[in-house]
C-alpha positions in Angstrom: 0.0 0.0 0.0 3.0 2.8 1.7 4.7 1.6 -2.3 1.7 2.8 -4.4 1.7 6.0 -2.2 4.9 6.6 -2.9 5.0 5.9 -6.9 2.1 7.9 -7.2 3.4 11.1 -5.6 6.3 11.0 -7.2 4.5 10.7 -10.6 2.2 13.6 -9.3 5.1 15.8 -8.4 7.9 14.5 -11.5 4.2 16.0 -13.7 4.0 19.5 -11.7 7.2 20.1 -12.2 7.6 19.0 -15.8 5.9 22.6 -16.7 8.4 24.2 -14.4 12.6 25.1 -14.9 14.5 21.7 -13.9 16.0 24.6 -11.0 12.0 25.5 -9.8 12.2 25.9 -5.8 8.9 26.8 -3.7 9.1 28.9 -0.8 7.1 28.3 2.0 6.4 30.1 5.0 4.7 28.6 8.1 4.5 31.9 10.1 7.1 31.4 12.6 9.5 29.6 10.2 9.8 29.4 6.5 12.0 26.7 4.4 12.9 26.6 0.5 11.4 23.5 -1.0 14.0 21.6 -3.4 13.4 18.3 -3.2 10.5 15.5 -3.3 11.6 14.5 0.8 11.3 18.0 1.0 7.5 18.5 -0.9 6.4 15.3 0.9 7.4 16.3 4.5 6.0 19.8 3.3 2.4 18.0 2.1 2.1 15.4 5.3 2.8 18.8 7.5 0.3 20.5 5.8 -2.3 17.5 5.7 -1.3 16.6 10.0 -2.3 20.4 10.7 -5.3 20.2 8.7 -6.3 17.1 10.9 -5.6 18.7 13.8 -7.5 22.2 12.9 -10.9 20.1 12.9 -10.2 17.9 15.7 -9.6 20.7 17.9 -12.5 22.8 16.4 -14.4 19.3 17.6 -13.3 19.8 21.1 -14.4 23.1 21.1 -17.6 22.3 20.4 -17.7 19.3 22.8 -17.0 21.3 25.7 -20.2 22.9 26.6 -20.7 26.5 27.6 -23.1 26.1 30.5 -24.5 28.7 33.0 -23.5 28.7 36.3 -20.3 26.9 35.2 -17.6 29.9 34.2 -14.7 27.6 34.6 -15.6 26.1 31.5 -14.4 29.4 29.7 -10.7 29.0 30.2 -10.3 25.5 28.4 -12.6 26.9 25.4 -10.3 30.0 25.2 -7.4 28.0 25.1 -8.6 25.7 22.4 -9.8 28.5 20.4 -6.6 30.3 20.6 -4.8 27.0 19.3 -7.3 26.8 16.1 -6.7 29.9 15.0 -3.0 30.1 15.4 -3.6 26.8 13.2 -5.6 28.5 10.7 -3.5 31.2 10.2 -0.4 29.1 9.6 -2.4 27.2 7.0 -3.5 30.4 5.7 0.2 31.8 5.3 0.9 28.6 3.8 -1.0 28.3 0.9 -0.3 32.0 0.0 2.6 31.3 -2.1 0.8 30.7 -5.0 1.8 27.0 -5.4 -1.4 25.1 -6.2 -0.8 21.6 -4.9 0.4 23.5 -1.6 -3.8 24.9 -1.8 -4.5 21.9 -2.7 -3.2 19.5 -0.1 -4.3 21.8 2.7 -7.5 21.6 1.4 -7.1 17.8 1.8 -6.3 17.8 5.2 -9.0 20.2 5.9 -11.5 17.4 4.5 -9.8 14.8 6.0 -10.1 16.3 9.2 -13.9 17.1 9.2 -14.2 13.1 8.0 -12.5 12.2 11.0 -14.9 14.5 13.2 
């Protein structure tokens, strides 16, 4: 299974950058740190990143929801907060992400995103 994963990405990526110069390097920032993409270990760990944080954007918007704003109960607040504060520190690192212009970078985000929301 891992073996077809892997021939097909790098047929997916050896086609995207067929188009492109044989030197074509993507930038990508991720807010706090930003790396040069050059190679396919370096698009793939790129991709899973994005795909793992897309997971974890709806998981955590899950929890948020799970944990019930009740009267009476203000404690509650804090945890909700927190949570909150984590999703959209997420979002916004996907955001920056995918503002480089590279389409499979939109496109794998978008991927995790609905992989995410299958898994909720």
């Amino acid at each position: 299974m891992s073996s077809v994963l892997i021939s097909s990405f790098n047929e997916a990526h050896s086609r995207l950058f067929a188009r492109a110069s044989p030197t074509t390097q993507v930038y990508v920032s991720f807010v706090f740190k930003a790396y040069t993409l050059r190679t396919k270990g370096d698009f793939a760990l790129c991709y899973f990143f994005l795909i793992v944080l897309g997971v974890v954007e709806r998981l955590f918007s899950l929890a948020i929801d799970v944990i019930a704003d009740k009267p009476g109960q203000p404690w509650r607040i804090f945890p909700r907060a927190c949570l909150y504060y984590v999703v959209t520190l997420i979002r916004y690192v996907l955001m920056i992400a995918i503002m480089n212009s590279y389409v499979p970078m939109l496109l794998v985000t978008c991927l995790g995103l609905a992989l995410g929301q299958i898994a909720v």
